[in-house]
C-alpha positions as CSV (number, residue, x, y, z in Angstrom):
1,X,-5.3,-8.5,9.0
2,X,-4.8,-5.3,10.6
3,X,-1.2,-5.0,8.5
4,X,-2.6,-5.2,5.3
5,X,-2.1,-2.5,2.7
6,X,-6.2,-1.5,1.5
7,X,-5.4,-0.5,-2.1
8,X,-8.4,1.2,-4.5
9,X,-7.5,0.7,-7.8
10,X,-8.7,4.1,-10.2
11,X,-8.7,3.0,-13.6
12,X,-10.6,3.6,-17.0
13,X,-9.5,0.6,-18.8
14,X,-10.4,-2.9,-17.3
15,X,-7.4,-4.4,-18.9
16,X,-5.3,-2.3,-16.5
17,X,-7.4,-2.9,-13.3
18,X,-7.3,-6.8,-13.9
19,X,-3.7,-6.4,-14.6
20,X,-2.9,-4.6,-11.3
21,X,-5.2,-6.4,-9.2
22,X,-3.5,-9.6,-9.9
23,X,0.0,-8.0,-10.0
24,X,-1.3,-7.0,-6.6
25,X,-2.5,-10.2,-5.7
26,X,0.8,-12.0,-5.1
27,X,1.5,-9.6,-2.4
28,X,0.6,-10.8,1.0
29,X,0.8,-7.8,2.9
30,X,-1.6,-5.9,-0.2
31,X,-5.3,-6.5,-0.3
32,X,-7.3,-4.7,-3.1
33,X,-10.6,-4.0,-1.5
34,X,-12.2,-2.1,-5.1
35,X,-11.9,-0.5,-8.4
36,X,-13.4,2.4,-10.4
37,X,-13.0,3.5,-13.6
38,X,-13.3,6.9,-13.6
39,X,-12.6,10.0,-10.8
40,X,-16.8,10.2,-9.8
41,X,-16.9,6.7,-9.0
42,X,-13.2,6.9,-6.9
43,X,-14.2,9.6,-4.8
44,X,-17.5,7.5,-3.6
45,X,-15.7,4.5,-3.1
46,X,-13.0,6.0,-1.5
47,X,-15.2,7.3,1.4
48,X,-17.1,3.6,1.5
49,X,-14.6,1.8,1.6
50,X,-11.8,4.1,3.4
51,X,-8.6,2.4,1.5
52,X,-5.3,2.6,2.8
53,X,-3.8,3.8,-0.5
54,X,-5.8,4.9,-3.5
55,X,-3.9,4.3,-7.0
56,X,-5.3,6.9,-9.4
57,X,-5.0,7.3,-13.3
58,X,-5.5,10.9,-14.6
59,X,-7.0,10.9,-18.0
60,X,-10.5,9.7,-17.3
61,X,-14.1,9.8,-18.6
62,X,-17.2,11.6,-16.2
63,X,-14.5,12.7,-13.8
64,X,-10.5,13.2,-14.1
65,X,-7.7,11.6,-11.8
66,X,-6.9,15.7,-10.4
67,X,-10.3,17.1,-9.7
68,X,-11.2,13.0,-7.9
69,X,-7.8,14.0,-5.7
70,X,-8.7,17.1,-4.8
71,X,-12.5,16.2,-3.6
72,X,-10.8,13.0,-1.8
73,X,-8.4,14.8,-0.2
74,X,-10.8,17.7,0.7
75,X,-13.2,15.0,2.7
76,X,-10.7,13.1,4.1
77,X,-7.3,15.4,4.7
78,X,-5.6,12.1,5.7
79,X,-5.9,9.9,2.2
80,X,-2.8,8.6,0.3
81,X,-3.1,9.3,-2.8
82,X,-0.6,7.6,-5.8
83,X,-0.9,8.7,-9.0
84,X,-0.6,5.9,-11.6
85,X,-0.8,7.5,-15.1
86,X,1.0,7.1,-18.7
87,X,1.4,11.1,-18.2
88,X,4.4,12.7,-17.3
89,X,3.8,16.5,-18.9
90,X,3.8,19.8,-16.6
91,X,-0.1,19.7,-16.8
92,X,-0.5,16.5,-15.3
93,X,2.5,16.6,-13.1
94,X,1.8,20.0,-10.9
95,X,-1.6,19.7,-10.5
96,X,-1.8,16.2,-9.4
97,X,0.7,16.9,-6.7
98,X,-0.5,20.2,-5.8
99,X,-4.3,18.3,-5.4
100,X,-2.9,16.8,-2.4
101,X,-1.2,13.4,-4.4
102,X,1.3,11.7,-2.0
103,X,2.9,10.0,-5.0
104,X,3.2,9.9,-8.7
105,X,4.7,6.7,-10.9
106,X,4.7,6.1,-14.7
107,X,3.0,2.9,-16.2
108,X,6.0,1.9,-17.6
109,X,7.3,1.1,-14.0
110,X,8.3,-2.0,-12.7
111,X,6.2,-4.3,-10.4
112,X,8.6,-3.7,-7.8
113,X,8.9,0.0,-8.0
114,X,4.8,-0.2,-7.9
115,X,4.7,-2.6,-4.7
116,X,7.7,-0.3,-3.4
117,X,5.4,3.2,-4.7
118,X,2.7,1.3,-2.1
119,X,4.9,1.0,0.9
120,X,5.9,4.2,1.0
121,X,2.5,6.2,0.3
122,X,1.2,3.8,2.9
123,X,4.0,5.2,5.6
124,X,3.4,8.7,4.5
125,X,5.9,9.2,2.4
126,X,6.2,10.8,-1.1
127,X,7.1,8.3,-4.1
128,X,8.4,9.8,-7.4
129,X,9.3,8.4,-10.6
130,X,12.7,9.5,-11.2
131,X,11.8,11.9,-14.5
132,X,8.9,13.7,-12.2
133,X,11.2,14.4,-9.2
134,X,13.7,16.1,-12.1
135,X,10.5,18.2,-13.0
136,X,9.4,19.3,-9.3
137,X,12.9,20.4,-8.6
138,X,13.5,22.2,-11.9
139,X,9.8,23.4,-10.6
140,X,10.7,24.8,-7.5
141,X,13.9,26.1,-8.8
142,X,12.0,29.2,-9.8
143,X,11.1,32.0,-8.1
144,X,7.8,31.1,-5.9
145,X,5.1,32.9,-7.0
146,X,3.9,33.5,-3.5
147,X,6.6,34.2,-0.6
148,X,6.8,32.4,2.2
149,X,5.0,34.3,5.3
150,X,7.2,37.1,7.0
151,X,6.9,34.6,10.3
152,X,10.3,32.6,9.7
153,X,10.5,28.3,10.6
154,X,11.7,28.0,13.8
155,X,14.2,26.1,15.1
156,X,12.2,23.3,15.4
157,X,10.2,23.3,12.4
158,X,13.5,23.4,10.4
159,X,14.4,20.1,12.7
160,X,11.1,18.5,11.5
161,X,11.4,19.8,7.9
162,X,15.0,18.2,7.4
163,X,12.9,14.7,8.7
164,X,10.1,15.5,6.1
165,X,12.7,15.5,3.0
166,X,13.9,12.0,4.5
167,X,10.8,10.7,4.0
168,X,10.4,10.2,7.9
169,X,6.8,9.2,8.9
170,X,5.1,11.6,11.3
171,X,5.6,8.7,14.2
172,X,9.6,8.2,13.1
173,X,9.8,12.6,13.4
174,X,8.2,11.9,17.1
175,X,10.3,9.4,18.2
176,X,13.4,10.9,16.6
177,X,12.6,14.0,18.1
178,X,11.0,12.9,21.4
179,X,7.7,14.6,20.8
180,X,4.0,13.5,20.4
181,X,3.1,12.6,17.0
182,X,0.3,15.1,17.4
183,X,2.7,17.6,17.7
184,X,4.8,16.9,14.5
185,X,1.7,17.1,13.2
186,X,1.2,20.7,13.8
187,X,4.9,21.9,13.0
188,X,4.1,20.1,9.9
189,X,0.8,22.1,9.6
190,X,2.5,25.2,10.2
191,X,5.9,25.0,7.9
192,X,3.0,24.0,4.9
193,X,1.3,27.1,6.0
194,X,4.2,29.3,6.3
195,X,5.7,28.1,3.1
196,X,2.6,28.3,1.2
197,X,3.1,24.5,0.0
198,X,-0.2,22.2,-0.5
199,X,1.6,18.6,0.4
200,X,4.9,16.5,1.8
201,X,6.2,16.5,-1.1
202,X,6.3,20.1,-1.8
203,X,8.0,20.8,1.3
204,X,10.8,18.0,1.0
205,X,11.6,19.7,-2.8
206,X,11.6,23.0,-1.0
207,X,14.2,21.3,1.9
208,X,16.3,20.6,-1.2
209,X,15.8,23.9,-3.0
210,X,17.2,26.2,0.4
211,X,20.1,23.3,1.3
212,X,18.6,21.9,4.3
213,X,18.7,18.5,3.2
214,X,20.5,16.9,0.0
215,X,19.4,14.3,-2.7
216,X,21.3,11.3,-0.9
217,X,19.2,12.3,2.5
218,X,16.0,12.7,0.8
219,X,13.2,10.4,0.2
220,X,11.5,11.7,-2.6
221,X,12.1,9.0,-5.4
């Protein structure tokens, strides 16, 4: 039992909770342990029932998909959020990811890139929908509006970045590196802090941005 994925389904419309949970249901390794249909009612089951991986629409009633990620994510720093929305427009898009969202995927995605979406937000990886990777990186392309710190990445925060971009779990970086996982955990702290990036995600787009890791390396999609 421990291996199973804990999903919380975040939806306004019933029809697409039903849908999902028994899309859901002919995965053995995925249990769906709740729903709720709008961002209030996520974040309170989100610290009952303490999911593995939270899917979460955006355009809800009482409470929206961004403010229920960033109160989820501001109680429990460690939650894996995945974005599940018919949204794919700048104002959705940056916000959702800069609330701390591990993932973002389009409705119109298959079942498999869904149960695949799950695997990876589960390991702590990012999971983009092809068209809102293209955004992010057109996104960071620009000048940042804040610089990153004066304190440069050292040599070792530039060998755990690289891992980041490939979508490397903090365990894999440890192991690949030969360090504690609590460690990795702090260089990750510090190049988020240094860079003045919110999430994974952010820094694996900025990887790609300076050249230290490429497209086919990175795990972003």
């Amino acid at each position: 039992m421990s291996n199973l994925i804990r999903i919380l389904i975040t939806d306004d419309h019933v029809v697409v909770r039903r849908g999902t949970q028994a899309l859901l249901a002919t995965e053995p390794e995925i249990e769906v342990v709740g729903e709720a249909k709008n961002g209030e009612e996520a974040v309170a089951k989100a610290l009952q029932l303490q999911p593995d991986v939270i899917l979460m629409d955006l355009e809800m009633p009482v409470m929206d998909g961004i403010e229920a990620i960033r109160r989820i994510t501001a109680s429990r720093p460690d939650a894996r959020v995945l974005v599940l929305t018919s949204f794919a427009t700048d104002d959705k898009v940056f916000p959702a990811i800069k609330a701390g969202a591990l993932g973002y995927l389009l409705k119109d995605s298959s079942p498999d890139e869904l149960v695949r979406a799950i695997r990876q937000v589960h390991r702590g990886e990012s999971s983009l929908h092809p068209t809102i990777a293209r955004k992010l990186l057109q996104e960071m392309s620009r000048p940042m509006q804040k610089p990153p710190t004066a304190d440069p990445l050292t040599e070792r925060e530039v060998e755990v970045l690289r891992l980041v971009a490939q979508g490397r779990s903090n365990q894999d970086i440890a192991d690949e590196l030969v360090i504690s996982e609590a460690t990795v955990r702090t260089h990750v702290s510090n190049i988020l802090g240094k860079l003045h990036l919110a999430s994974r995600t952010q820094a694996a787009l900025y990887a790609l941005k300076e050249g230290l890791a490429s497209l086919d390396d990175a795990d972003i999609v």
